[in-house]
Structure formats: structure tokens, C-alpha cells
C-alpha positions as CSV (number, residue, x, y, z in Angstrom):
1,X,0.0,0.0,0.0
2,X,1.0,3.4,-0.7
3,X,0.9,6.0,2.7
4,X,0.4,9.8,2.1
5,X,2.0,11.8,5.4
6,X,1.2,15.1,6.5
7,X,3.7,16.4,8.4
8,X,3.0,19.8,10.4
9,X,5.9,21.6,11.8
10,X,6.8,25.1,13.3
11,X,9.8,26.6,12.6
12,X,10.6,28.7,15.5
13,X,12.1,32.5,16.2
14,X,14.9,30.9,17.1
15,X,15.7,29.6,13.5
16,X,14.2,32.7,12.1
17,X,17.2,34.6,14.2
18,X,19.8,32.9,11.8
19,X,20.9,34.8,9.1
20,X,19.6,33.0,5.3
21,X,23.3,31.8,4.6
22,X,23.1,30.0,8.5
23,X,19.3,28.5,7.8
24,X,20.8,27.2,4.0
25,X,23.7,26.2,5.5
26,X,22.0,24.1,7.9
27,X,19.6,23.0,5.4
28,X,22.5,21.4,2.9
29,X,24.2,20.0,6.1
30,X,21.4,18.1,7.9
31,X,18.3,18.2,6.5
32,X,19.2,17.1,2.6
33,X,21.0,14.2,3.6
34,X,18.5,12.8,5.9
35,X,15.7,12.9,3.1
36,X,19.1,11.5,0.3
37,X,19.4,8.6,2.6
38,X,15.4,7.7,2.3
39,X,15.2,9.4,-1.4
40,X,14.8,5.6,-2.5
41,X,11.6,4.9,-0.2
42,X,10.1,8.2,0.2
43,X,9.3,10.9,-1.7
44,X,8.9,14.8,0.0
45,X,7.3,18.0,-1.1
46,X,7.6,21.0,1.2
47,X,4.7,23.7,1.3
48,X,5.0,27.1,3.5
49,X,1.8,28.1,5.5
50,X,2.4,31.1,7.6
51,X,0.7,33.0,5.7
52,X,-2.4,30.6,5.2
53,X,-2.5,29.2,8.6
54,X,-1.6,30.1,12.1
55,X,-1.1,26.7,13.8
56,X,2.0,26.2,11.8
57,X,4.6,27.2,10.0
58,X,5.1,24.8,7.2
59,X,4.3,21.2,6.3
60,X,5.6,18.1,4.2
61,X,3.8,15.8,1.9
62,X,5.5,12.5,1.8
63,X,4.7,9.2,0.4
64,X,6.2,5.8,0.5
65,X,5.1,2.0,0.9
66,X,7.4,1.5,3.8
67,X,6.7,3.3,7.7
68,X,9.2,1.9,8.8
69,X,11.5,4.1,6.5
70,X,9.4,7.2,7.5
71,X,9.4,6.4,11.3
72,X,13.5,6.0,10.7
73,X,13.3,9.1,9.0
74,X,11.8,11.2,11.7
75,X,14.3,10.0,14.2
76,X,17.2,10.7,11.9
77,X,15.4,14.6,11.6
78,X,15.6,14.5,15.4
79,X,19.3,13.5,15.9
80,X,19.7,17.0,14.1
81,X,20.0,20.6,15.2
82,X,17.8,21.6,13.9
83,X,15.3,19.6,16.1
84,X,17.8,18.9,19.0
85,X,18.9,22.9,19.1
86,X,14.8,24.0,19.1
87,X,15.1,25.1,15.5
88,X,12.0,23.3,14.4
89,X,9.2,21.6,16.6
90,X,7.1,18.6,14.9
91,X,3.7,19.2,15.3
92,X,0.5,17.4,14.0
93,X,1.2,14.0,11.3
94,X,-1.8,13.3,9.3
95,X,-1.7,9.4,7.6
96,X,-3.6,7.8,4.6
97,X,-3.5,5.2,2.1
98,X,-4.0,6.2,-1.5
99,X,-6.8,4.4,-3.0
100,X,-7.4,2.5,0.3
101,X,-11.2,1.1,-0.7
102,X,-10.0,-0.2,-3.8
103,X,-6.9,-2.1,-1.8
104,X,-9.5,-3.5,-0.1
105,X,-11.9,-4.5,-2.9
106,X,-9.0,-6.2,-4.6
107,X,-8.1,-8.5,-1.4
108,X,-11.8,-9.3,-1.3
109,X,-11.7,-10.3,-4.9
């Protein structure tokens, strides 16, 4: 089965007191090469929302067939800085199967 993730985050004044250079710098450092290492089992889009939504900052679409790659790739995210240093707080995960009624009609069949 294929998964669709919603993952809410805030990023927090504290990254937003970085200059750009620091926050791309970070980015390149820690955050690419966690999503590299999964690049084969998941797949990520990232949307800003601040100006659409006050509950959080920004969010990621991801999909894959495999949780256990995306709950591996949530704990490598928090080994980082820019979790572990307060730069970014997770916040609400919302989890679907594409097509899930027609998985199920075909196991039926």
C-alpha cells in the first residue's frame, strides 16, 4: 500500500534569528542528507503556510510503501540541530492510504 503523510511543523524565532546563509547552510548540512538517505523509499514535497495558517509554520507531503522508513526518517530529523537545538518543533502527522477502498476490494476479490 502506498501511505500519504502530513507532516506539520513550526519553525521557531529561534531559527528565524539565523541569518539565510546559516538556515541554507543548515539545510545542505542536515536536513538534505537525511531525506538523500530515504530518497529511495520516500518521496517529499515542502509547502509554506504562515501566511495561510496560524497553527503552523510549514508542512511536508510525503509518500512511501514502507513506515518503517518514514518512522526511521523522523528519528534521523531529530538527531539533528535543527530539532535537538529547538530550530523546528514537529507538530500534527496526518496518515492515509492512497486508494485504500480499492486495496481492499481487490483483497476481497
Amino acid at each position: 500500500m502506498k501511505y500519504g503523510i502530513v507532516l506539520t511543523y513550526t519553525l521557531t524565532p529561534r531559527w528565524l534569528a539565523l541569518s539565510r546563509e546559516e538556515r541554507n547552510r543548515m539545510r545542505t548540512t542536515h536536513i538534505e542528507p537525511v531525506f538523500a538517505q530515504y530518497a529511495d523509499r520516500i518521496t517529499a514535497r515542502f509547502f509554506d503556510a504562515e501566511a495561510f495558517n496560524g497553527g503552523f509554520s510549514d508542512f511536508a507531503v510525503l509518500e512511501t510503501e514502507d513506515l518503517g522508513a518514514y518512522y526511521f526518517l523522523v528519528e534521523a530529523l531529530r538527531d539533528t540541530p535543527l530539532i535537538s537545538d529547538g530550530h523546528l518543533v514537529l507538530g500534527e502527522v496526518l496518515i492515509g492510504v492512497r486508494d485504500g477502498f480499492q486495496e481492499y476490494e481487490r483483497a476481497r476479490a
